[in-house]
N, C-alpha and C positions, 0 to 999 in steps of 0.2 A: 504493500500500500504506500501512497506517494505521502511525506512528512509535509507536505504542501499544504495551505489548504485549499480548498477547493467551495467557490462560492455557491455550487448550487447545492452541495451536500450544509453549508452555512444556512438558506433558504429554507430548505425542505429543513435542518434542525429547530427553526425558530420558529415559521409561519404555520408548517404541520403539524407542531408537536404535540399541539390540543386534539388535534382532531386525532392521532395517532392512540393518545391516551384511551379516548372512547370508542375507538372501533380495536385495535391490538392489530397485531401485526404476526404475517410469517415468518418477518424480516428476524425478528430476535432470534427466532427460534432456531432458522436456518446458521445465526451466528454464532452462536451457545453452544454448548453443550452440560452434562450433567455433573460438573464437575462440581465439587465442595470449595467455594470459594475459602474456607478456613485452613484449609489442607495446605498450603507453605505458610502460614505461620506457624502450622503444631508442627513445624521442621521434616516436613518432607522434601526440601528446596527449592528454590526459586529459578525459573526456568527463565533466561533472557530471551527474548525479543519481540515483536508484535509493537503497533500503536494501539496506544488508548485514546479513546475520545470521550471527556469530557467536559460537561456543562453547568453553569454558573451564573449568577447574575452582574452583569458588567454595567457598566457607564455611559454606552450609547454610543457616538459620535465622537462625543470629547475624551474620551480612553487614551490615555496616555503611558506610553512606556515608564515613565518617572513614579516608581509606586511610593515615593517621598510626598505625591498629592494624588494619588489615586483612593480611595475609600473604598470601594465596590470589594468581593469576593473577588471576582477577577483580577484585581489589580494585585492581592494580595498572594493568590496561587499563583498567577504569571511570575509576579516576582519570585518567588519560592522555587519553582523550578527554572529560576534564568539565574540567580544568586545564589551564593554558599551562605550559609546561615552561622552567626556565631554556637548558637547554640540553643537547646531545645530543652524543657521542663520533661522531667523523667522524675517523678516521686522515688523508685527503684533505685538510683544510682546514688553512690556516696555525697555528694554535692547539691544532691538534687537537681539537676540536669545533663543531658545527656550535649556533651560538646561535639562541635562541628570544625567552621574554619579554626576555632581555639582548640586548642591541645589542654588547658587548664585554665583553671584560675586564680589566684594566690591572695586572700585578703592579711593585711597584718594585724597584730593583734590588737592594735588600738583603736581596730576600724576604719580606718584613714585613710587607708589605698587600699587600689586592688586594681594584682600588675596579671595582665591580660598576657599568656604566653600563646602566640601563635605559632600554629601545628603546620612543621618543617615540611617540604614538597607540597602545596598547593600553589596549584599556577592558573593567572589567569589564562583565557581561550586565546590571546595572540604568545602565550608563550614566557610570560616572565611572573616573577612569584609573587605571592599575594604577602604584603608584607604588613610591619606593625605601622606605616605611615597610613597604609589601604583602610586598616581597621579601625586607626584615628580621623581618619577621613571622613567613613561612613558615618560614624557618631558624632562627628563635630561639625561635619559640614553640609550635606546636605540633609539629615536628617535634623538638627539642629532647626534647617529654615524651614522643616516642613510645616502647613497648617495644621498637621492632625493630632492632636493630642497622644496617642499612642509614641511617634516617635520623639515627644517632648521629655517622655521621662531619664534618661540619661541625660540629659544636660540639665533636668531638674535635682538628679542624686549627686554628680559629680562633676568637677571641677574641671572640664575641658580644656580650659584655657590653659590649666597650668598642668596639664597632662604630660609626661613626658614617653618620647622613645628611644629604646636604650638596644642600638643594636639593630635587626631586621624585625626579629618575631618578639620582641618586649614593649609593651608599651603601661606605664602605671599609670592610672585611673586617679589622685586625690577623691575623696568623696567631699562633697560640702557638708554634710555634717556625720557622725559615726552611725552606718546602718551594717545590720550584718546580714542583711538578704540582696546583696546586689548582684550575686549569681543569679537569684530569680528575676530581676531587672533587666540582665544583657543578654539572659540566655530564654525570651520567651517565645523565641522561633521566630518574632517580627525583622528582628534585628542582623539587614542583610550586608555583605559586603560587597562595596564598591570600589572600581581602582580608585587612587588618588588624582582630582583634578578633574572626574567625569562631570560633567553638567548637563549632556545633552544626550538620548539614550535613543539607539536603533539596532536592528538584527547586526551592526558591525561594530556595536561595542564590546568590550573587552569584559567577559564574564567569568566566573567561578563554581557556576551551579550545576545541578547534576544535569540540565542540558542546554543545550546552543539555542537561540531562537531561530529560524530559519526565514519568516515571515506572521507580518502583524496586521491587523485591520481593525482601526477602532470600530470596535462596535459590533463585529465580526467574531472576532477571534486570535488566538495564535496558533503558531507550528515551530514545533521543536524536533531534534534528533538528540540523541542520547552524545553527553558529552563524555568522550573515552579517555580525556585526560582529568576526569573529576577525581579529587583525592579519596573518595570513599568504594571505590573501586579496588585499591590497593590496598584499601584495607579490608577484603572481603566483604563489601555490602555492593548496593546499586549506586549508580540507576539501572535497571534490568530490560527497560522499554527501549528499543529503538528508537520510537518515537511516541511523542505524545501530541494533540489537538485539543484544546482547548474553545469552545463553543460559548459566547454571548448570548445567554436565552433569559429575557428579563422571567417572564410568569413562572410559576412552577410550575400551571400545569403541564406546559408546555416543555417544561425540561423533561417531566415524564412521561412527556407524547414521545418527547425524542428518544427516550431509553427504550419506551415497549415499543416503538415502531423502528427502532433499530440505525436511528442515526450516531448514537452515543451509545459507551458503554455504562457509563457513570454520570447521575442527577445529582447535584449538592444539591442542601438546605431545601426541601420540598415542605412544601405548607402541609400541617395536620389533618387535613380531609383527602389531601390527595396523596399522603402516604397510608393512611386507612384505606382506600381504594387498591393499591398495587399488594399490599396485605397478602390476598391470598394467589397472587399473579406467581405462580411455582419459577416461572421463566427471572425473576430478578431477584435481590436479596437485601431489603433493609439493614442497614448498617448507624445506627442512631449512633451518637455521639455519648462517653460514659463521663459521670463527674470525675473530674472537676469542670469538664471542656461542656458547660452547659450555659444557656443565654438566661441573663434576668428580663423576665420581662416587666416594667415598672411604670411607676405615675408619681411628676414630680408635683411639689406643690408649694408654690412661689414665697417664701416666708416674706417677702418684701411688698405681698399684698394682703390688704387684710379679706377675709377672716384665719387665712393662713400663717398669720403672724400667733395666732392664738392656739397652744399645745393641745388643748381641749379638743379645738377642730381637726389638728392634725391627726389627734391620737381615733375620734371620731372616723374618719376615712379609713383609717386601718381597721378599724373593728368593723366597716361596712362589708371589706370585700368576702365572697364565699369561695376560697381557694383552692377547696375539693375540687367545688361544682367547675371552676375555671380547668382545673387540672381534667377531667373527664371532659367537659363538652367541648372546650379551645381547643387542648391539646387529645384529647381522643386516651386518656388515659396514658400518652408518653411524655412526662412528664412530675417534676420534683415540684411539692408546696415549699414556699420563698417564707421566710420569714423577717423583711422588711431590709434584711442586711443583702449586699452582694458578696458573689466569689465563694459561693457554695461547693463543699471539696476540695478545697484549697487547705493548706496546715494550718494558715492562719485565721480563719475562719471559725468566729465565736459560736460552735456547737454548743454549748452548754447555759444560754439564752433560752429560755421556754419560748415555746413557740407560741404567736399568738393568735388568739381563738377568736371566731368567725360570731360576734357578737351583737346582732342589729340595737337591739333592746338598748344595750348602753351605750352603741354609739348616737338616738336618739337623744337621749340625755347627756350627755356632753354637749352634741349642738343644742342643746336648749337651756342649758347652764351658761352656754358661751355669747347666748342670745343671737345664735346663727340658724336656730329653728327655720325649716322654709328657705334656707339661701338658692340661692342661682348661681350657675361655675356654668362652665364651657371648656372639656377637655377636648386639648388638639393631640390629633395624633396622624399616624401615617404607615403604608404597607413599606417599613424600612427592612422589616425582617419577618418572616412566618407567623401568625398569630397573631400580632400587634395588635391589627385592628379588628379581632374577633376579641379579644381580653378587652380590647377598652370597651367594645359594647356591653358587655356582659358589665361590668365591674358600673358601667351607667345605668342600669339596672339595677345594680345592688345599693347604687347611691339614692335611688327613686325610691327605694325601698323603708329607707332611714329619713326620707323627708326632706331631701336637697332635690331643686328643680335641676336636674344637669341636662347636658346636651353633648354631644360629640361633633365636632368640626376637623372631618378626615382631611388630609393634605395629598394630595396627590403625590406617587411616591418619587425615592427620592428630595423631595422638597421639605422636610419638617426639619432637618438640619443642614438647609443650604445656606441661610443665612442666621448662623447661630450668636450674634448678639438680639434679634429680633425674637429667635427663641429664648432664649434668657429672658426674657422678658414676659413672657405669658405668663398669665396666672397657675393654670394648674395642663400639665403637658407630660405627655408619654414620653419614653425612652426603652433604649433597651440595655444593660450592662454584657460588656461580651466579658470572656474568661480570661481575668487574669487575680494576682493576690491582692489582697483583700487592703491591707494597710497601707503596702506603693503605690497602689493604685488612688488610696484615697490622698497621700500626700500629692499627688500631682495633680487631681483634678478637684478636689474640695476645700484643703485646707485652704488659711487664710480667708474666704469668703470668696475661692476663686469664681470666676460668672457662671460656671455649668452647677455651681454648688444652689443656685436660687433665693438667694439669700439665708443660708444656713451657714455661720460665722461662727465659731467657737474655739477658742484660743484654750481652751482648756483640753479639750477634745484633740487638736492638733497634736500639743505639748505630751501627751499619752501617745499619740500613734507615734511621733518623734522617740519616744522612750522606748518604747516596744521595740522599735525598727531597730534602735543600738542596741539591745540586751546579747549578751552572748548564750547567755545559757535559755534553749529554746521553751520550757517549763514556766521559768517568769516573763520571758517575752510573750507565750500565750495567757497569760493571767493579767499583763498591761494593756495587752490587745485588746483583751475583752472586754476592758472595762473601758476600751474608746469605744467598741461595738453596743455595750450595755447603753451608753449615750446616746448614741445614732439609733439604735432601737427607739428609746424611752421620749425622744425630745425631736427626731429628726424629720425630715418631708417629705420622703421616700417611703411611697406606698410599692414593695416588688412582690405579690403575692405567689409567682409560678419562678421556673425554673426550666427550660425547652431543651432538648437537646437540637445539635443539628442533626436533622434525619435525612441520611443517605442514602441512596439507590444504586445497584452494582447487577448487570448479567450477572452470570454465576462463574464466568470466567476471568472475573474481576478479584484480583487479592493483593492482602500486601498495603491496602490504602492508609490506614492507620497504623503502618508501623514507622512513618510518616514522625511521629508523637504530635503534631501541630493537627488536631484531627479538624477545625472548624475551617483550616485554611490548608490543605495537605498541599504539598511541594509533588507528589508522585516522583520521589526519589526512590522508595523502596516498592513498588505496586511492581504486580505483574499482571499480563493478560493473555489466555490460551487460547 
């Protein structure tokens, strides 16, 4: 099969793939066979070659090679397979991460550095090695100017400027203040390497990753071939594909038209009703996403309007929603109850919080304590991710219930965070938390009163996650955590009642996707296809 892509098999993947969904197809079948997609993982071995083709939701038009401003699923799998990654979250492994372009990590004991040793023979695709200036590049420079908060967090933990490199493959990290999770920080799969001095990015840039890009089309797709000088090759692993394809199919249903009608081998992120649908289709094989790699799905609620400013109202909203019922009818029963915290399955993750209970009765009475009895809201929200806009209706319901007139104002998708000081600014608005830990993640996007926080401010709160994040010994670092978490519970404006995984679709010749470890944005470094 040609690594190329090919626009009409693009076509027939996008525009058919609904209609494919509801009539099936021979096409699968005749591509398939009855193979146990689990059978090289339980170490049978991994057979090289073959393309895979699969499908995601991309950016349209404006899809850009530069995944420093690309948001979409696509942007972040394209990159994943065109980039060597530092390193990947492995609970299993001593460090708790499983390294990539790094060979190590070394923090000192005072918390204060941490010297990044890069792993000897990696070379980029024109031929010369990936060095420790490549690795300070990546994080200082273009990642540094990206928009997107994910790659904000390294220059929010450490001290770039006065980073040094000692050598080809050394480079020490200073941290701005003593944290001692910042292996979970650089190694959470996002974090890709680029040579030193890229700016500008096409199939003839200089890469690293398990393959070559061959050709791109926004809005289309990509085509890769297996890169035979990627350093994980010689150390006995993949990439094991020849080639891979990559497929822009905005709907879901549509990405599972393209799997049963046999455009694709592999659906990412399918909506709840339309993976209840392929359910008993023998021909492909759900592949859900396991905690920790789970989405929150959430409602924020603006503390800088009133009646939101008021704990009473807040704590009121929380008791409204029925998070069983949302777990069963949103999510079809695939899915974890949220307990108002994010990063559910993460270490850091305040398990020991009672969970709380689905209470109408008293969240009447708090609004009518709070003299908010009968209010009016307007949540905004949008199809930014699977279920979003079936949870917000439902949870409008549970708020009609408790005697708040609400209403829902859907945004057309894509659109609820394209202009995110204007969303900062709504009263009360959906979101969704993707997987990462629990306390980094809040130092970079809440503390201080940052604007995604909605005006929830708490310098006490900070100073705890600050404390946590320095402890050495993991025991009272999880006992300081909790007690930022017990806060955020008790006082905070984050209604996240559910917990989704990403639910995937695979032929049955499909394996290997999630040994990946980055399962919501897999790289298909280690897949195979028969």
């Amino acid at each position: 099969m040609s690594h190329n892509l090919d626009r009409r098999r693009f076509v027939l993947g996008t525009a058919g793939g609904a209609l494919a969904l509801a009539t099936g197809s021979a096409l699968l079948t005749a591509c398939s066979d009855d193979a146990d997609p689990a059978a090289d993982q339980a170490g049978r071995g991994k057979q090289p070659g073959g393309t895979l083709r699969a499908a995601f939701v991309g950016g349209g038009a404006a899809e850009t090679l530069d995944h420093f401003r690309g948001p979409t699923p696509m942007d972040f799998v394209r990159a994943r397979a065109w980039h060597g990654s530092l390193g990947n979250l492995d609970p299993s492994a001593p460090d708790g991460v499983r390294y990539g372009v790094l060979e190590g990590i070394d923090v000192s004991d005072d918390l204060a550095t941490y010297t990044l040793r890069v792993r000897p023979g990696v070379r980029f695709t024109d031929g010369s090695p990936v060095t420790a200036r490549d690795v300070l590049y990546s994080l200082a420079g273009p990642a540094q100017a990206s928009p997107l908060p994910v790659y904000k967090m390294p220059t929010a933990n450490f001290d770039l400027d006065r980073a040094r490199v000692e050598g080809d493959l050394t480079v020490t990290l200073p941290t701005r203040r003593p944290i001692a999770d910042g292996r979970l920080i650089l190694c959470q799969g996002n974090f890709l390497v680029v040579k030193e001095g890229t700016t500008e990015y096409s199939p003839r840039t200089p890469t690293c990753g398990p393959f070559k890009l061959t050709r791109f089309e926004p809005g289309q797709g990509a085509a890769f071939t297996r890169n035979d000088d990627f350093y994980g090759l010689a150390l006995g692993g993949g990439p094991y594909l020849d080639g891979l394809e990559l497929r822009s199919i905005v709907a879901g249903d549509a990405r599972a038209g393209a799997l049963t009608g046999g455009q694709v081998d592999f659906a990412h992120d399918l909506p709840p009703v339309t993976a209840r649908t392929l359910e008993a289709d023998q021909r492909v094989v759900l592949t859900p996403t396991e905690s920790p790699y789970l989405v929150g799905l959430s409602f924020r609620m603006n503390m800088t309007v009133k009646p939101f400013d008021d704990p009473r109202v807040r704590e009121a909203f929380k008791l409204a929603v029925d998070r069983e019922a949302m777990v069963e009818t949103v999510l079809f029963g695939r899915g974890t109850i949220g307990n108002d915290l994010p990063s559910i399955g993460f270490s850091d993750y305040a398990r020991q919080i009672p969970q709380r209970a689905h209470d109408p009765e008293r969240a009447r009475t708090l609004l009518r304590e709070a003299g908010a009895e009968g209010m009016e809201v307007t949540l905004t929200s949008g199809p930014e991710t699977p279920g979003m806009i079936e949870a917000a209706t439902l949870y409008i319901e549970d708020l009609k219930k408790v005697g708040v007139r609400a209403s829902l104002s859907e945004l057309p998708a894509g659109q609820l965070f394209a202009d995110f000081p204007a969303y900062t600014r709504l009263p009360f608005a959906a979101a969704f938390n993707v997987p990462v830990p629990a306390l980094s993640s809040y130092q970079v996007t809440t503390a201080g009163g940052a604007p995604g926080a909605l005006g929830w401010n708490r310098p006490d709160v900070d100073a705890l996650v600050t404390q946590a994040r320095a402890e050495r010994n993991p025991l009272r670092a999880k006992e300081i955590g909790a007690a930022a978490q017990q806060a955020m519970w008790s006082d905070g404006n984050t209604v996240m009642p559910v917990f989704k995984p990403y639910v995937n679709a695979a032929t049955r010749n499909v394996a290997g996707v999630a040994d990946d470890l980055f399962q919501q944005f897999p790289g298909f470094g280690q897949a195979t296809v028969r």
